[in-house]
Every structure is written in structure tokens, then in C-alpha cells.
C-alpha positions as CSV (number, residue, x, y, z in Angstrom):
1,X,132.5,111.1,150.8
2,X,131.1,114.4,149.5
3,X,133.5,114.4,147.1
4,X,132.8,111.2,145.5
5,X,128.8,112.3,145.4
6,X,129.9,115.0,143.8
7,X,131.9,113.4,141.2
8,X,129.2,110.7,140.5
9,X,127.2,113.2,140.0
10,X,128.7,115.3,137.4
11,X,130.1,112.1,135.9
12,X,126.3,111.0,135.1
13,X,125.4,114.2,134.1
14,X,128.1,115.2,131.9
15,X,127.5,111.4,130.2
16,X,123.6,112.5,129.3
17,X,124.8,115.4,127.4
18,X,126.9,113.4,125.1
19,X,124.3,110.9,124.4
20,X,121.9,114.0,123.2
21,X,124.8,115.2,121.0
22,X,125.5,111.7,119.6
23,X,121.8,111.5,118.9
24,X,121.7,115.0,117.1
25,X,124.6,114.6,115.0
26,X,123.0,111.0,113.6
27,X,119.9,113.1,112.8
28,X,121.9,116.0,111.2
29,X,123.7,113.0,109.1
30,X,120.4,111.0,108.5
31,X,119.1,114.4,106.7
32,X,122.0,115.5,105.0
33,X,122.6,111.8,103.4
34,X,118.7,112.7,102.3
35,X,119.7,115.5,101.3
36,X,122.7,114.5,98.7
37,X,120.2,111.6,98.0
38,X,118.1,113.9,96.3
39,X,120.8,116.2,94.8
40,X,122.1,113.4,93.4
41,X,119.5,111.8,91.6
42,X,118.6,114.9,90.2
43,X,121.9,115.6,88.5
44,X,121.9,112.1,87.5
45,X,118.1,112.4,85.4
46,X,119.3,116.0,84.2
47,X,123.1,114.9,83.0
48,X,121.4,112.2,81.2
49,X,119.2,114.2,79.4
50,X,121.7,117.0,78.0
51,X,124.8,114.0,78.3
52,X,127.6,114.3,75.5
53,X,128.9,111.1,73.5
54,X,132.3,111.5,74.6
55,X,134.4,109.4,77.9
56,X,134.8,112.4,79.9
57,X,130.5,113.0,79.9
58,X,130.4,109.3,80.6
59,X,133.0,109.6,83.8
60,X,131.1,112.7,85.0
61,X,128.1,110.4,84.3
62,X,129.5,107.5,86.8
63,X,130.7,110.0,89.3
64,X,127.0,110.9,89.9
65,X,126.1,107.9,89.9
66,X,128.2,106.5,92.2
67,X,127.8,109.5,94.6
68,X,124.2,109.1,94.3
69,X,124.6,105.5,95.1
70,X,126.9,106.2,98.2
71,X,124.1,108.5,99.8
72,X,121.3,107.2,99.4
73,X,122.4,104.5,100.7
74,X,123.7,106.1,104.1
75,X,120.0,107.8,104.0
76,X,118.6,104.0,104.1
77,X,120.9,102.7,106.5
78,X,120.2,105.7,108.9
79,X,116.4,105.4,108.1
80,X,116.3,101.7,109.0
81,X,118.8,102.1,112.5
């Protein structure tokens, strides 16, 4: 019976100490989609401003754009869970 107690009890506590981590590493997610957010849309406004007429400075264009797309939205879906 001690043994079981004993189990139970390390069972629970070893469960609460995942939870924290699982909690942390949505946090450390949440700020590093805000972070790229911001990259991002910085690179985006700067590219445009010094941006080449040629296909390749338009696919380097899209690329940001679309990265810049992909995290800020993670950062709004995080912000809104």
C-alpha cells in the first residue's frame, strides 16, 4: 500500500512539472513569433525602399513577405490562446 502512495505521489508530481514546462515553452514561442514578427516587417519596409527591378529582388521580396506573414501570425494566434 505504501508503495502505491508512493507512486501516486510522484506520478502527480512529476505531471505538474511538465505542465510548467509546456507553459514556458508556449511563452518562449509566443515571444519569439513576436520577435520574427518584428524582424520581418522591418526587412520587408527596408527591402522595399532599396528593392532592385529585377525577379530575383522580387522573390527575395515575397520571401519576406511571406515569412513575415507566417509569424506574425503565430504571434496572434499565441496572443489570442
Amino acid at each position: 500500500m505504501k508503495k502505491l502512495m508512493l507512486f501516486v505521489l510522484v506520478s502527480s508530481l512529476a505531471m505538474c512539472g511538465w505542465t510548467q514546462d509546456d507553459k514556458e515553452s508556449e511563452k518562449a514561442a509566443k515571444a519569439e513569433a513576436q520577435r520574427l514578427c518584428k524582424v520581418y516587417t522591418a526587412k520587408v519596409e527596408d527591402y522595399k525602399k532599396t528593392m532592385r527591378d529585377d525577379e530575383l529582388a522580387q522573390a527575395t521580396l515575397n520571401n519576406y513577405v511571406r515569412l513575415q506573414t507566417k509569424y506574425c501570425a503565430t504571434s496572434e494566434n499565441n496572443t489570442t490562446n
